[in-house]
Every structure is written in C-alpha cells, then in structure tokens.
N, C-alpha and C positions, 0 to 999 in steps of 0.2 A: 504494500500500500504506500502510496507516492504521500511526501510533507503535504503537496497542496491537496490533496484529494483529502486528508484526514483534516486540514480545515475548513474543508468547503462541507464534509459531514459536520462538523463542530459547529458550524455556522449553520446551516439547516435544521438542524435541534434546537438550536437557540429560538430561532424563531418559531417553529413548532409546537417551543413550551413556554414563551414570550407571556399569556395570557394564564394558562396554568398553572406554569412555575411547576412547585413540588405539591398543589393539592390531586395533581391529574389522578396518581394511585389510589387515592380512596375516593376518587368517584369512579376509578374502577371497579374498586369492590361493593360497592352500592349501587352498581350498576348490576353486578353478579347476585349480592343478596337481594335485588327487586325481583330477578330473573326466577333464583330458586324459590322467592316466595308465590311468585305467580304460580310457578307450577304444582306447588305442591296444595294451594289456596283453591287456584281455579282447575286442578286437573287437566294440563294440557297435555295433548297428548303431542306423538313425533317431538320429543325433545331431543333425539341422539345428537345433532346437530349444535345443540344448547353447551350441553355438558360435555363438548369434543373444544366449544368456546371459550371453557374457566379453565384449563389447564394453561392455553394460551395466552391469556388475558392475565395470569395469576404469577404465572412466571414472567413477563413483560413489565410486571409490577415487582416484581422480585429484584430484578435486573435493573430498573428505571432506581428503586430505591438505593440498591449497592451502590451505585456509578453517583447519587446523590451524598452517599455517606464519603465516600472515598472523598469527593470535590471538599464538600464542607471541610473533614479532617484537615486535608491538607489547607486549604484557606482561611482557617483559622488562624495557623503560622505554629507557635513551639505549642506541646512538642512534637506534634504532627511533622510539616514539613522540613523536619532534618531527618527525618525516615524515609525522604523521595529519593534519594541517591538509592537507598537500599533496592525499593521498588523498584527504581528505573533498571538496577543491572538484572534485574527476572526480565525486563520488558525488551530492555535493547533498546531504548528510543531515541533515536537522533534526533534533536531540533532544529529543523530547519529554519531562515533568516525571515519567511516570510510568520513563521508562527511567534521568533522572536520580536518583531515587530507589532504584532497585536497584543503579548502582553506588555509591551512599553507601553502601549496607548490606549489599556486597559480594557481592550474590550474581549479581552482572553485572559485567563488568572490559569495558573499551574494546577489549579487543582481538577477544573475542567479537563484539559486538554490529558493529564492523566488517567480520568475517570473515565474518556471515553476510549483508552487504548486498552484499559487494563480489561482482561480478560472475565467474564463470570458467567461460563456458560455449564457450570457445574457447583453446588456449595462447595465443595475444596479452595473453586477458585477465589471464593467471596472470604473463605474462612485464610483462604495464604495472604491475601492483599491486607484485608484488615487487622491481620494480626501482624504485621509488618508497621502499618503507620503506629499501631499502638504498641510494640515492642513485648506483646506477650499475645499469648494464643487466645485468639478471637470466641472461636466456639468453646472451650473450657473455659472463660470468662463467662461469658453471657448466661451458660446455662447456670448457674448458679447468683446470675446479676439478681438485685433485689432493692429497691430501695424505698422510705416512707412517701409517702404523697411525689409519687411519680406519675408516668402515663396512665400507669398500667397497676389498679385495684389491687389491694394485696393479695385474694382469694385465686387474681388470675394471674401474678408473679408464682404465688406457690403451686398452681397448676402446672405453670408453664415447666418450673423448677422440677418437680416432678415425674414430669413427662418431656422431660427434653430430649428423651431419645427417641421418640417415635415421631416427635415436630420435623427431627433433623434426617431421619429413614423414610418422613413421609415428603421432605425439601425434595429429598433428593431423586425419589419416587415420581414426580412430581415434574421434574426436569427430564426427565425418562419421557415417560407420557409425552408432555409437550413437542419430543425431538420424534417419536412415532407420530404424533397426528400432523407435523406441520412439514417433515420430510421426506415422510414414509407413504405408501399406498394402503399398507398393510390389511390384504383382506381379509385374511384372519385373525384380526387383531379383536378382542373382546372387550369394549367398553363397560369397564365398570363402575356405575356412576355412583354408586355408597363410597367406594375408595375416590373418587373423582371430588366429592365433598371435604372426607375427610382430608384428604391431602390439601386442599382449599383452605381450612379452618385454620390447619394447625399451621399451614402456610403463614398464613394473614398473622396467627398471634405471635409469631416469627417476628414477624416485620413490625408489629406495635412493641415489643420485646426493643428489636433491637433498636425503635426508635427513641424508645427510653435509656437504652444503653450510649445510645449515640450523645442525647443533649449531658447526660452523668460524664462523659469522656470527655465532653467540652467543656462543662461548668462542674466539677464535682460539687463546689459551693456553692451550688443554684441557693436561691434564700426556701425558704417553707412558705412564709408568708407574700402577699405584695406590701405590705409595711417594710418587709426587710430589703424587699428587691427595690425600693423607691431610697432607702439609707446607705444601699451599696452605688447604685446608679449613682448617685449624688455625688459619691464620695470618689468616685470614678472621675465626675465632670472637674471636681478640682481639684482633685491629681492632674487631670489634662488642662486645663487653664494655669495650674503652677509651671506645670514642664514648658507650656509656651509661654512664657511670660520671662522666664528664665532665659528661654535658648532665645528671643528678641532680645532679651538686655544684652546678651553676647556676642548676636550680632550687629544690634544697632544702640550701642553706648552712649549715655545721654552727651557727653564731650566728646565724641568721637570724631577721626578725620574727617568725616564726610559733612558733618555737622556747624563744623568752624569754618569747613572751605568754604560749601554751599550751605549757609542756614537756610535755605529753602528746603534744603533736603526732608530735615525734621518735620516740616509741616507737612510736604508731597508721604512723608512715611507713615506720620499719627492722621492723615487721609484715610490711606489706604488703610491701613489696621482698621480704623474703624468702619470704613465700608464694609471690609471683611467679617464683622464682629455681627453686625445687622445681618448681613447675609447669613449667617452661621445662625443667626434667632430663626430668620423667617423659614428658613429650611426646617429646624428641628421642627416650628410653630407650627409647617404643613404636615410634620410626622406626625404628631400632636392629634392633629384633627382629627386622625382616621380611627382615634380610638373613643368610645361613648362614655369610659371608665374613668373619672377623674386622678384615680393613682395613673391608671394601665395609658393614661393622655399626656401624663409626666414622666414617668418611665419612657415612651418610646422620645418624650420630647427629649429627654438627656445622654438616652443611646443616641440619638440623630446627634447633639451638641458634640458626642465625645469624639463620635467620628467624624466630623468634620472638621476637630480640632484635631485629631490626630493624623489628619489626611496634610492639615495646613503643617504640621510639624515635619511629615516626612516631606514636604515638597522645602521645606525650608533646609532638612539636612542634606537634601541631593543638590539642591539648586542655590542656596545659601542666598538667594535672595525673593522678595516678598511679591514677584510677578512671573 
C-alpha cells in the first residue's frame, strides 16, 4: 500500500465520520437491538438475512472502536505515545513527506494515521496493539478491570469479571462468523442464530468494558463527583495561565531590548495578548453553550480555556514569538 493511497483512505474516513465522530457504534447497536426486538415482538419471519447482518455490523463496531482507542491513547501524548516507536517496528511504517506534512498543519495527529495501519482483524490483534501502548497485557488487565461509578454498573463489571472467558471465545467466535458470511459462499455453512446473539451480547459488553477501561487509562483520577471534576478543571486552568504568564515574562521582559529600542513594541505586544485572551473566553464561552448543566457548562468552558492556553504555549515554545 503506497504513503499516498493510505492518506487518501485516512482522508475519506474522516469525512465519512465528520458528523458521527465516535457515536456511529452505538447506533449500530440500537440499530441491531430494534432489529432483534422486532423480530422477536412482531414475529417476522425470513430473518436468515437479518442475523447473517449482526455478525457484520458487530464486528465493524469492534474494529471502528479499536482503531478509536489506539488514536485516542496515542493523542493523549505520555505515557501512551512513547510506546509508538515500539508499535511502529510490528508495523514497519515508513512516513512519507506528504503524511509529514498534514501533521505539521494539523489536520492529521499520529494517532490517527497509526490507528488506521495497525492491524485488528483478529482479538490477538487488538489485544498485541493495546497492550503495547499500555506497557502490560491488555486482555489480562481488562478482564479483571473494575472500578466505582464507572460506565459500567457494578453487577455488570462483576458479570463481565466472571465470565470473561466466554466474552473473549465468543470475540473471537465472532470474527470467524463474520470472515464466513462476508468472504465465503459457504453452502453448507449452518446459521446459528442463538450463538449469533450470544456472540453479539457479550460482544457489545466487551466494548462498554473496554470503554470504561479506556477513559480509567486516561484519567485514572477521573473525580467521582462533578463538584470534584469542576475543582480539578479549575485548578488545571491556573496551572495553564501561571505556565503562560511565566514563559511571556521570559520572552517578552518588561525592560527588554525590544522594549527600549521600539516602545511601540510593548503596546503592539499587550494588543495582541489581549486580543488573544478575549478570543480564548469567546471560544471556551461557545464550548460552554452546548452544555444545559451549569457545573457540566463550566467544566467544558475551562477544558476549552486550558486548551487553548496550552495550544498558545506550544506555539510560543516552537515559534518563540506571539504571531
């Protein structure tokens, strides 16, 4: 597969999931439980066609979720992406100029473009990748993952806990199936739609499992409360207005040469900082809007603040000036 060809795929995903993003999986699967409740509600008959559907559907959400957990880990940054060297030498993947080019100009991130090379067309493959970024084995983690006020009920953590070896014989079960119905003819292949379910279920609780494993890998200190997540947010935004505030004074010192040559300078500088500063409100202000929650409407308003203070600090360490 040629560098341009794997970003002209990269780029056609993009856009394809432009409107979905990462909800498109679970209205897959609420696309699947309206289907099985139809049938099993209104009696329809000739389903063999239906349930030859959720194998394919089920694994495509399998797949869509890995390739999302990989991107995220790694675009997080530590300690995820100082584990992409590791991955990269499984993968082999040359960077070509043209893919280094779109993540200078940001409309490509590392984590993407490895997420969509890296292999998962088997749980092995899902279980070598992810235990790679996370530096210990991925399925012997998870299966015993557990934690209070998570996704996922505690009744259906110790379920899953439980019965984790049948989730992960029915994952794989599951990928079977799919590569008979979407490659094969197979006329004598025996649809079994009771296994067709069950491989479906414990599919699914897979993927809310590991969606809860995913955010605990990122945040282990998620707060319990939104009282506590509004006290860390906060405490966040001025950590990030102290660090810029500091690396400005160091670059632009209130006696500094540029200051005494051109005193214009000073004024052209505390301009700009402050345009920047409004801009930095109105931004977070429209992050703000889209939530109805007055914590959950500050909250997202102070993750918008911190990142776009932290976006102004890394342009200031590479470019070391304020345009």
């Amino acid at each position: 597969m040629s560098k341009s060809s794997i970003l002209g795929q990269i780029k056609e995903l993009q856009e394809r999931n432009a409107l979905g993003k990462n909800l498109g999986m679970f209205t897959r699967f609420d696309d699947i439980e309206r289907i099985l409740n139809e049938i099993e509600y209104k009696k329809i008959e000739n389903t063999e066609a239906v349930y030859q559907y959720i194998p394919l559907a089920t694994v495509a959400c399998t797949e869509g979720f890995f390739r999302f957990a990989v991107k995220t880990l790694i675009d997080h940054g530590t300690p995820f992406i100082e584990k992409v060297s590791d991955l990269e030498k499984r993968l082999q993947l040359k960077i070509s100029l043209d893919i280094v080019a779109e993540i200078q100009a940001k409309s490509l991130t590392i984590g993407e473009l490895v997420a969509h090379v890296v292999p998962c067309n088997k749980l092995e493959d899902i279980d070598s990748a992810i235990s790679i970024l996370l530096g210990k084995g991925f399925l012997e983690t998870i299966k015993t993952h557990s934690r209070p006020n998570g996704l996922v009920q505690e009744d259906k953590q110790k379920e899953f806990n439980k019965g984790y070896a049948e989730v992960f014989n029915d994952i794989k079960r599951l990928f079977e199936i799919r590569h008979i119905l979407a490659h094969e003819i197979a006329p004598g292949y025996h649809l079994d739609k009771t296994e067709i379910i069950r491989c479906y279920n414990n599919t699914k609780s897979f993927i809310i499992q590991f969606t809860d494993f995913l955010l605990y890998s990122i945040d282990p200190d998620q707060p319990v409360t939104a009282a506590d997540g509004l006290a860390r947010e906060q405490k966040r935004a001025d950590h990030a207005d102290e660090e810029l505030e500091n690396l400005l004074s160091k670059r632009y010192p209130i006696n500094g040469f540029l200051t005494i040559v051109q005193p214009e300078f000073s004024e052209t500088k505390e301009a700009t900082i402050e345009a920047w500063k409004n801009y930095r409100d109105t931004r977070a202000r429209h992050a703000a809007a889209t939530q109805s929650d007055p914590t959950a409407s500050r909250i997202s308003y102070l993750q918008n603040y911190v990142a776009t203070t932290k976006a102004m600090i890394n342009d200031l360490n590479i470019k070391e000036v304020l345009y």
